[in-house]
Every structure is written in structure tokens, then in C-alpha cells.
N, C-alpha and C positions, 0 to 999 in steps of 0.2 A: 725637239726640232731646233735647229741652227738654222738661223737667219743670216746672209751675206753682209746684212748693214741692218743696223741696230735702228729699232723702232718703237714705238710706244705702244705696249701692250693692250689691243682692241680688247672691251668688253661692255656687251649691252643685253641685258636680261628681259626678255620679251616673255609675258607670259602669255599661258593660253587662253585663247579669244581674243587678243589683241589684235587690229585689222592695221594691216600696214595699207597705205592707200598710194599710186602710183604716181607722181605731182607732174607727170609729160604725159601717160598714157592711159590717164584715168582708171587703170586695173586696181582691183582689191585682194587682198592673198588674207586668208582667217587662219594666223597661230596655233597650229596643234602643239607641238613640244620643239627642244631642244635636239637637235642631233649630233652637233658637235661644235666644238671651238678652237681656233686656229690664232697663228700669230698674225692674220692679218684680216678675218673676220668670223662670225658667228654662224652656222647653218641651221633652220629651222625645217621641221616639216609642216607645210602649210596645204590647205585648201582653196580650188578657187575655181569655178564653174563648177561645183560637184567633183573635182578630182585630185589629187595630193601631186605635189611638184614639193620642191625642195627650195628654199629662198635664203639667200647667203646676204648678208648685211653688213656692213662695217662705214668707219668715219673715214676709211683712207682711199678717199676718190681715185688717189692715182692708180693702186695696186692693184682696185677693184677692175680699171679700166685694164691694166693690164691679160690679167682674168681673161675677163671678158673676150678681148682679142686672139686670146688661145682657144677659148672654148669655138670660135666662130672658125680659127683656121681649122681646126680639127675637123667639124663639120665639111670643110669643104674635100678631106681628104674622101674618094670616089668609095664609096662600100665601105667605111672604116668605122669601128666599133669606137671610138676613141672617145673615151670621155662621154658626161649626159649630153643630151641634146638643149641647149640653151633656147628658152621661152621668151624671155621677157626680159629689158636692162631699162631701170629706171632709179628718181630718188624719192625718199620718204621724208617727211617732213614730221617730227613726232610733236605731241602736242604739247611740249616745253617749247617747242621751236627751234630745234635743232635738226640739222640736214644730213642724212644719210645715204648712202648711195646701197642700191641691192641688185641683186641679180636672178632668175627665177629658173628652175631647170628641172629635167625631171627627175622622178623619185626612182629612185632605183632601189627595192626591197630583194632581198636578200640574204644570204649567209657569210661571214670571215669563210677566206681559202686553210685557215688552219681548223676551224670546225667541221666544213664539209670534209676535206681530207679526213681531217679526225673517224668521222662517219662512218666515210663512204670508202675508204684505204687507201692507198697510195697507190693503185693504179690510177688515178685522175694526175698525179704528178704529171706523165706523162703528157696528159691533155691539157690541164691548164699550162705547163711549159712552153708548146708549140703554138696556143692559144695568144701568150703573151710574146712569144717573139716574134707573132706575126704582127700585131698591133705595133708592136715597137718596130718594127722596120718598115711598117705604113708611116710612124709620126716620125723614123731617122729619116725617110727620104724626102717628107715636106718641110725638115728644115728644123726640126723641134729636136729634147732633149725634157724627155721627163724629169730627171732631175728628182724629187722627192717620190722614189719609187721604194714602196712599202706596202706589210700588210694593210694596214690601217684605209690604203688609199687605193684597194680591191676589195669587191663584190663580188660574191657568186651567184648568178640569178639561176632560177629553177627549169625556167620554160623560154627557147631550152635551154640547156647546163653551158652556161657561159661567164666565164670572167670579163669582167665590166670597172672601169676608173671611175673612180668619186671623187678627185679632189686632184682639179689640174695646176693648183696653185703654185707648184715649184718648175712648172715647165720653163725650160730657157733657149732662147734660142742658139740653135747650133754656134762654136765659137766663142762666146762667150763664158763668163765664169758661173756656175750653178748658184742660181740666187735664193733657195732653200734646200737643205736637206738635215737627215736623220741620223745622227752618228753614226748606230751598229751598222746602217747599210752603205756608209759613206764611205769610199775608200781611202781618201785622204786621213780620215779619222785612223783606219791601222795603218797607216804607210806605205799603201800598194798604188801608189799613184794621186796625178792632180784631181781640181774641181773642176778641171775644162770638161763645159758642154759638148761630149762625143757618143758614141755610141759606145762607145765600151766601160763610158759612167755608168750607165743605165745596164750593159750586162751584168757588170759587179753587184749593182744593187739586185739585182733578181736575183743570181746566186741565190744571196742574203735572204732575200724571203724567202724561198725554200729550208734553207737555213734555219730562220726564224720558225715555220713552220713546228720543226720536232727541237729544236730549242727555246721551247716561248717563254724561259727565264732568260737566254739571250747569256753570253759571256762576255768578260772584260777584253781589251787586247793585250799583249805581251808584246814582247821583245820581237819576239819571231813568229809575225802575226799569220805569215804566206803558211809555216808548219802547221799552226793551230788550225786555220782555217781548214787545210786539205785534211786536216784530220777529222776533224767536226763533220765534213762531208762522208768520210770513209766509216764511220761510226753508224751512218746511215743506211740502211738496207736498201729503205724503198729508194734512196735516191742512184743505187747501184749502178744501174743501166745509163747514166748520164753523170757519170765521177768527171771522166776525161772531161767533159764538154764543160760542166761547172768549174773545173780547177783552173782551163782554160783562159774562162771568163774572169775568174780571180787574177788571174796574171795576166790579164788583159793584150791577149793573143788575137782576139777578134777584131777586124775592121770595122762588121757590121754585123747587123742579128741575123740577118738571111745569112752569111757564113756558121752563125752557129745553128740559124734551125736548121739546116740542110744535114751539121753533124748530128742531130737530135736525132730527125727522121730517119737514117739510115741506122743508129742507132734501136731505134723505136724496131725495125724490121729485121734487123739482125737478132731482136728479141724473139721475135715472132717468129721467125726460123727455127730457133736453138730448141722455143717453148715444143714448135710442133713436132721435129723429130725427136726430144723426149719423151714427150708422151705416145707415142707412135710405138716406141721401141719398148713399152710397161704396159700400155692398155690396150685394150680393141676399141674400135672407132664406134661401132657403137653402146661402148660404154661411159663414152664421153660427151655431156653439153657442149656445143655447136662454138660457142665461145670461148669456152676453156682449149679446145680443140685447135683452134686457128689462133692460140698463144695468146690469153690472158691480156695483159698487162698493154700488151703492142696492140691488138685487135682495138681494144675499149680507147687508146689513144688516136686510133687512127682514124675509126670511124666519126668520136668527136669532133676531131682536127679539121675534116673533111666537111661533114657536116656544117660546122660552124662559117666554112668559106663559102657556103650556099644560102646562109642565114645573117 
């Protein structure tokens, strides 16, 4: 990860059992392990009434505060899945006597988008694609810019099958310069454009995790990084049905994500079309699952898609 302005490397090793105790709100959170660590704090899974929440710690009050104030706009966005739900904002006092600030949110369990695809095939491409361009043109139009958009910083929850954010730390506001990101998914890193917070930072980087998805060794950039890329894509099967609409995104042709889900979705149905007068014209209809029938790939995205806007 790239940091816009150079900072002193957080790190604080909390083990298990450790009770962090809240010095404004009197809460207590009980240290189960480590989840992960970032350039500007620590994440833990913790306990607290009987239940697991996620508690994020570090010494840099400001960044924290920053945080903070994205996870709360996001929340106000109306039905938006955007990010955990923030619990709790307080400081820790550890018993050296030194001041930390944390933040408490919940626990999102889950699986990486490149295991479940692994799994389950690349018909979910599909779904989590439309899945994530709708959350992103909920967080373009209040104003946001994820900014550090990555595997790393998606979840696949189970119940039901939804893509979920864990890590709103790079969000930036619209306008502005992107204050974290990840090289492979950064476009400024191969030459296809600035770090200004727009919506077509944020398409590039999705691209890239699909991308990332069937290359999880990831490649270097070259000279002619616009060729390698649309090859990289064309090398890809599952991502077939949405070459145009990624390549697109790479040369940064989109306004906004609702201009490219909308190419998705017709897409998506133009699959469903082709799939069903194929098999129409080779099988009898009752030799075919109900699923398979009504086109594969397009059905399993559409009904998620759907689904998901009612959940």
C-alpha cells in the first residue's frame, strides 16, 4: 500500500485476553486475535456482550477521526451496504499510560472474492460485478471515492451471498487527491491516468480485482501497459461477457458506475438470450434444469443482483 504523505509506521501487539477498556464510554471489548494491520492502524477481533465486533486501534487520532467520519457518512447513505456498521468511537488508555484512540464495528465473517469464485465458478463474476457497481454509485453520488479499492478490502458473506467492505481507510472525498492506494490497482502506477478522487479511479481499480482474481501472482507493468492490460482481460474466459465494459473502465471512458452497470446488465441479458436459443436449437426442454435453461451465467447474476436490492 502507498500512502499520499509519509507517516510513522503504526504497530501495537495486543494479545489475547487483553481488555481494552473505553475512557468516555465505559465499554469493554475482550481480545481474541489479530486480523490485520494497516499503515495507519491495527484490526482485532474482539468480544463484547457475548458478541464479536472488530476493533481497529492506532496512536494517530487524526486519521482515526478521519475513519471514523466516513464510516458514519456511509451509514447515512439510505439502504447502502457500504462498509461495517460502526458501534462504538472511544480511547484506550493501556496500562503503561499511553493514549490510543479505537474504533468498534462489526464483524463481518466471510470468504476472499477470489476463493469463493475459485469454488463456486465464474458465474458469480457476474453478480458480484453488478453487486459492486451498485455500492459504488451509492458512495459516487454522496460524495465519496473509495480510493483503496482491492481484494484485500472485500468479503463474501454467505447469508445471503453478498459482497461486503472491510477496510474504508482509503476513502477520499470527491475532488480531491487519493490519500491511500495499492499499486497493481492504481492507475497512475501503469500510466493510464491521475490520483484524482473520481469515479473512474474507483472503475480502474475494480477492473483490477477481477483481474487480480485469475492472476493472484499479479504482473509487473511495461511500456504499453493499456495492451498488456486488455490482454490480461482477453486471456480470461469467465470475464468474456464483460471484456468491452472492463477495457472501457481501463481507459477510463465512464462518467460514472451507473453508466457502466447499466452496459453490464444488458450485457448480462444479452447472455441470457444467446444461452437460451442455443440450447433450444440442441436439447428438448425437458431435458434441461430450469436454470441452465433460462441461460446459466445471466440467470444466477440477475436473480443475485436483484435479490441483493431487496436485502
Amino acid at each position: 500500500m502507498k500512502m499520499k504523505q509519509t507517516s510513522k509506521k503504526f504497530d501495537i501487539d495486543l494479545r489475547a485476553g487483553t481488555k481494552v477498556f473505553g475512557k468516555w464510554h465505559n465499554k469493554h471489548y475482550v481480545i481474541k486475535k489479530r486480523l490485520g494491520k494497516g499503515a495507519i492502524g491495527t484490526v482485532y477481533l474482539c468480544e463484547t456482550g457475548g458478541k464479536l465486533a472488530a476493533l481497529k486501534i492506532s496512536e494517530q487520532s487524526t486519521s482515526m477521526t478521519v475513519e471514523v467520519n466516513v464510516l458514519k457518512s456511509l451509514q447515512q447513505v439510505q439502504g447502502s451496504h457500504l462498509g461495517p456498521y460502526l458501534l462504538d468511537v472511544d480511547d484506550w488508555v493501556s496500562p503503561s499510560g499511553e493514549t490510543y484512540s479505537f474504533y468498534v464495528m462489526e464483524y463481518l465473517k466471510g470468504q476472499s472474492m477470489e476463493q469463493f469464485i475459485r469454488n463456486q465458478g465464474g458465474t458469480w463474476v457476474g453478480v458480484f460485478l453488478l453487486q459492486l457497481l451498485d455500492d459504488l454509485e451509492q458512495l459516487h453520488q454522496s460524495g465519496w471515492v473509495f480510493g483503496d479499492l482491492k481484494l484485500d478490502n472485500l468479503i463474501v458473506l454467505s447469508s445471503p451471498i453478498r459482497v461486503r467492505w472491510v477496510d474504508v481507510g482509503g476513502t477520499t472525498q470527491r475532488g480531491r487527491a487519493i490519500k491511500e492506494y495499492t499499486e497493481f490497482y492504481d492507475r497512475g502506477y501503469w500510466g493510464m491516468g491521475t490520483r484524482k478522487a473520481e469515479p473512474s479511479y474507483d472503475l480502474f481499480a475494480l477492473t483490477m480485482v477481477f483481474l487480480n482474481i485469475y492472476y493472484p501472482k499479479r504482473f509487473e507493468k511495461v511500456a504499453e501497459s493499456e495492451k498488456l492490460l486488455c490482454r490480461k482481460i482477453d486471456q480470461v474466459k469467465e470475464l468474456k461477457p464483460y471484456r468491452m465494459m472492463f477495457k472501457k473502465a481501463l481507459l477510463g471512458q465512464y462518467r460514472t458506475s451507473k453508466e457502466m452497470k447499466n452496459e453490464v446488465i444488458r450485457a448480462v441479458y444479452q447472455t441470457q438470450n444467446k444461452s437460451r436459443v442455443q440450447k433450444n436449437s440442441t436439447r428438448k426442454l425437458s431435458n434441461i434444469p430450469f436454470y441452465l435453461e433460462l441461460g446459466g451465467i445471466s440467470v444466477v447474476a440477475t436473480f443475485f443482483y436483484l435479490l441483493s436490492l431487496l436485502l
